[in-house]
N, C-alpha and C positions, 0 to 999 in steps of 0.2 A: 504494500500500500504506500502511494506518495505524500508528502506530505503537502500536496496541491490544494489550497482550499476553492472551492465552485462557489460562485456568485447563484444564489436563486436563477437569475434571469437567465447564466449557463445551463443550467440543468434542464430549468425547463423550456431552453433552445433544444437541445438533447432530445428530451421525452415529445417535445412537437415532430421530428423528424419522423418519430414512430407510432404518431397519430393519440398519443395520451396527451390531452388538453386537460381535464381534471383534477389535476393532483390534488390532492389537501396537504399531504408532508411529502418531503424527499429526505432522509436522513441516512447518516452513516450506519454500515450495519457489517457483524460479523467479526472476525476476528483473522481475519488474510491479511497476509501480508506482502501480498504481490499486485495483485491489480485494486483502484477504488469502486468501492462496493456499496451501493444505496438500496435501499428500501423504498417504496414508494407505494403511497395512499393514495386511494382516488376518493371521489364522491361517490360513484356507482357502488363502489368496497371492494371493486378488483386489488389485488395488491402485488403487483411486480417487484423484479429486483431488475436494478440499473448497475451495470459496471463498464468502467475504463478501460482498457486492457493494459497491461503494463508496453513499455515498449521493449522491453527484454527481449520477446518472442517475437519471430516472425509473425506479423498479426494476418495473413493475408492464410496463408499454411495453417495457423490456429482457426480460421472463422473456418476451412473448407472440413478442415478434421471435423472440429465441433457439430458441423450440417448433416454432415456425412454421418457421422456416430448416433447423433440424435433420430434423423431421421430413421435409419436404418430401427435400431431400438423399437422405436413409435412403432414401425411399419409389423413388428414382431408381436405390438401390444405388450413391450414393456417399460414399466412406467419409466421416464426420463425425463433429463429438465425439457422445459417448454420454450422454445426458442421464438421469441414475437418480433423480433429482427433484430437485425445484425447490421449493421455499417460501421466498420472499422474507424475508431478505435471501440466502437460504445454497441453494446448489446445490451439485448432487455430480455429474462425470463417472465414467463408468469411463478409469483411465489409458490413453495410448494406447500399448500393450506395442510395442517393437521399432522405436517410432519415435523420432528425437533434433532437436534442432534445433540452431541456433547462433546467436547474440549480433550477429556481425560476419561481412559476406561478406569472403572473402580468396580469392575466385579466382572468372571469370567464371563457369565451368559454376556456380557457385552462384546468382547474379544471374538465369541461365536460367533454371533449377529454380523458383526463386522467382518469376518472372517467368508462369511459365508453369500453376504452379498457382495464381494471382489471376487469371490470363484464364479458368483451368475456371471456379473459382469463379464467379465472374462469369454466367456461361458455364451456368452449371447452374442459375443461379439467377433466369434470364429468363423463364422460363416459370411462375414462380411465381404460382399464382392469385390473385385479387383477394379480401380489397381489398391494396393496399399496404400494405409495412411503415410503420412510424410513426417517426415522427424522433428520435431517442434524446436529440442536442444540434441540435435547431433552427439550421439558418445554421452550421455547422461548419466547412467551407469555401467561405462564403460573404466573398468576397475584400472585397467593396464593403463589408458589415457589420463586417468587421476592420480595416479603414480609421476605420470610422466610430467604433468604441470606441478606436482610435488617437487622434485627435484628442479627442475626450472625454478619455485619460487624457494626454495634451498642454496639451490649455487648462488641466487640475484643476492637472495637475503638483504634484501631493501630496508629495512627494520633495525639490521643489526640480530634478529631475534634466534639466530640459528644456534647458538651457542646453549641456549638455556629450554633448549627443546630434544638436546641428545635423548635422552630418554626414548622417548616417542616417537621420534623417527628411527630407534634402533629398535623398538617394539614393531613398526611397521618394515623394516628393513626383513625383519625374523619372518615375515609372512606374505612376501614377494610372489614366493610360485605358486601358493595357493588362490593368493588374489585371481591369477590369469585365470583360474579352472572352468569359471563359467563363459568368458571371451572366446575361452579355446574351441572348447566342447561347442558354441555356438558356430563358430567357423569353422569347425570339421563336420557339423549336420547333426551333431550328437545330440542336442537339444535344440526343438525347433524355436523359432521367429514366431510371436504371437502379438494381439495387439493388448496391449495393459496400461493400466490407468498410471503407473509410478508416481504414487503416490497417497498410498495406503492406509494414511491414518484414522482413527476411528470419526472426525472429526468431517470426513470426506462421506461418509453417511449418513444419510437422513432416513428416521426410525419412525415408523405409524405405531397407532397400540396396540393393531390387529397383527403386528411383528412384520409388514412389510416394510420393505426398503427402497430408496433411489441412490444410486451413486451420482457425487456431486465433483462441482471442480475437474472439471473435463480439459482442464487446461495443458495437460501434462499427457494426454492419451495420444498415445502413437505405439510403433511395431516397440517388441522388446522381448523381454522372457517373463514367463511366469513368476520365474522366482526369484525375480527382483520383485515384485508385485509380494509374495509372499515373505521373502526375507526384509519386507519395510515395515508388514504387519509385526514380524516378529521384534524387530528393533524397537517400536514406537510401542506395541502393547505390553510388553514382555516387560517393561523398564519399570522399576522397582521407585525411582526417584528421575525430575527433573532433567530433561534435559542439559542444562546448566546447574546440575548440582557441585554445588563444593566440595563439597564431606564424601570423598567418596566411601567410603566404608556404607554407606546408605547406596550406593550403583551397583544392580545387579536385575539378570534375568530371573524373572519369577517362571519356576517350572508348570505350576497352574495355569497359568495365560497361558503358555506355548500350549500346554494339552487343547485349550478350549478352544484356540485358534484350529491347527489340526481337525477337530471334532466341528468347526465351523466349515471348512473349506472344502478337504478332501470329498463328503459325501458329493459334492456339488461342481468338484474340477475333476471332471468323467475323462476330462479329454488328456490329463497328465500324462505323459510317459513314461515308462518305469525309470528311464534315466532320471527325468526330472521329480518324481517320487523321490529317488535315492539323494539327490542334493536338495533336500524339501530345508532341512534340519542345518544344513550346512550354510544354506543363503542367507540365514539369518544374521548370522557369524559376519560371514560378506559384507551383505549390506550394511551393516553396522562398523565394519573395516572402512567402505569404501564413504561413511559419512564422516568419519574420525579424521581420514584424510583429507577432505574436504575442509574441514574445518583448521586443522594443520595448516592448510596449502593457504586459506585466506588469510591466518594469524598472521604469516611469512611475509606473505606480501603486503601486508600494510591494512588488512580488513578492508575490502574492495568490494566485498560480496554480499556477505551477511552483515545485516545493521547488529549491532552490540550497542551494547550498556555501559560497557568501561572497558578497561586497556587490555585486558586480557580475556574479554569474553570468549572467545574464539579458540581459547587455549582452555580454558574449562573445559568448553563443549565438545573437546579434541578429548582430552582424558576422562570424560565421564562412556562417551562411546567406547574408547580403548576397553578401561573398566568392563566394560558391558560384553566386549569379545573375551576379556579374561570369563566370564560368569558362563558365559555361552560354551566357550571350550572345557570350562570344568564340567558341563554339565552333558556335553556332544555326544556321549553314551546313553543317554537318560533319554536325552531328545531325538535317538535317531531308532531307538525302541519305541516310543509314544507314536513315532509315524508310523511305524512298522505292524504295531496294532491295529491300527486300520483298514480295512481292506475295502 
């Protein structure tokens, strides 16, 4: 989210373009931190959401995905957001009435829930005709490329900070050839190309009481693998403490999530492979490696990326993930038994 503030009379140039004349309010809503995100009241009592697209992404490759996805969806009869148009930079949903979501899971049936509608998703969206979606961020989680702008912001070390990071880069140095396993196996055919949402948090879900779901935040849907899709769920629900915790003695995968996640997905990801089965357990590890580095690489360079709070935010959020693959490795026997239960 920018920190642009909109004049009234902007906004509602905006919503004229897409034939809403009625507003009563337009306010900020939500809690993204990527594109500006509005709410919007009418007199009728329709009530939309209004958003800016960030200019990060190619916005022209985002609006065709987004069309593409939704419509497709609709056309299956299942439920998805409601696209009332699009004109780059600015789209308008209809709101999704009667649905809520939540921030932080705090109990496993959540984990499931969530778990379970990213396998529909997924799920509904393999049959989607050719050609392919298009790449939104090129190499996104592409483990071997984040390595490699690691090292780049290591040798520049623009900061000075490379000194007081030994640690943690010899933590990430120790698991080099692992990182590649899912880039390889993708490049030899071993695990296919699928389209996934990357970006799996509970919070990318919206929950009815009747336990139905929409998946949200379609910003990030393009080709990928599953189990970056899976191993974000497991990074983000699994987590014991904060993001940016301090204490890490409080950083750790909780073995319950991971079961509930598991017991959400698998019945509903029919289409897995057994290879992709067998690295279910391991992607979590991954992706929770390949965010740690991420966070490394922008500390390096001077915090370019991710807004922070203070001087070291970026280095917290670098050792609380590491933390999280120590927790995840202690437990790799445990969690590759729990999938294996499944059938």
């Amino acid at each position: 989210m920018s920190n642009k503030e909109y004049t009234k009379e902007e906004l509602n140039s905006v919503l004229g373009q897409f034939g809403i004349t009625d507003q009563t309010d337009v306010s900020r809503y939500g809690s993204g931190h990527i594109n500006d995100t509005f709410k919007v009241e009418t007199k009728r009592g329709a009530r939309f959401i209004l958003q800016r697209v960030t200019d990060f992404f190619d916005q022209e490759i985002l609006r065709e995905n987004i069309i593409r996805v939704t419509d497709h969806l609709k056309a299956k009869g299942v439920k998805t957001l409601d696209v009332v148009g699009y004109e780059n930079p600015w789209r308008v949903y209809k709101f999704l009435e009667g649905y809520t979501s939540v921030d932080l899971i705090t109990d496993p049936s959540q984990a499931t829930l969530a778990a379970g509608a990213f396998a529909a998703f997924q799920n509904d969206l393999a049959d989607l005709p050719a050609p392919p979606l298009k790449a939104v961020i090129p190499r996104f989680h592409d483990t071997v490329d984040r390595l490699r702008l690691l090292d780049e912001a290591a040798s520049a070390d623009i900061k000075g900070r490379k000194a007081s990071v030994a640690a943690e880069l010899a933590f990430i140095d120790a698991r080099r050839e692992e990182a590649a396993k899912i880039v390889n196996m993708m490049a030899k055919g071993e695990i296919p190309e699928r389209i996934t949402h990357n970006d799996t948090k509970i919070n990318n879900v919206m929950l009815a009481p009747d336990g139905s779901s929409v998946v949200i935040d379609l910003d990030t849907t393009m080709p990928g693998s599953a189990l970056y899709d899976f191993g974000d769920m497991v990074r983000t629900s699994t987590a014991a403490a904060a993001e940016d915790e301090k204490d890490l003695s409080k950083v750790f995968s909780k073995k319950e999530y991971f079961e509930a996640l598991v017991r959400g997905y698998l019945p509903k990801a029919k289409f897995l492979t057994e290879a992709e089965r067998e690295n279910l357990a391991f992607s979590g590890r991954l992706i929770t490696l390949t965010i740690g580095i991420r966070f490394l690489t922008d500390y390096l360079a001077g915090d370019t990326y991710f807004h922070t709070a203070y001087a070291d935010h970026n280095l917290v959020r670098c050792r609380t993930q590491l933390k999280m693959v120590e927790s995840m490795e202690a437990q790799a026997e445990e969690y590759e038994k729990i999938v294996r239960s499944f059938k």
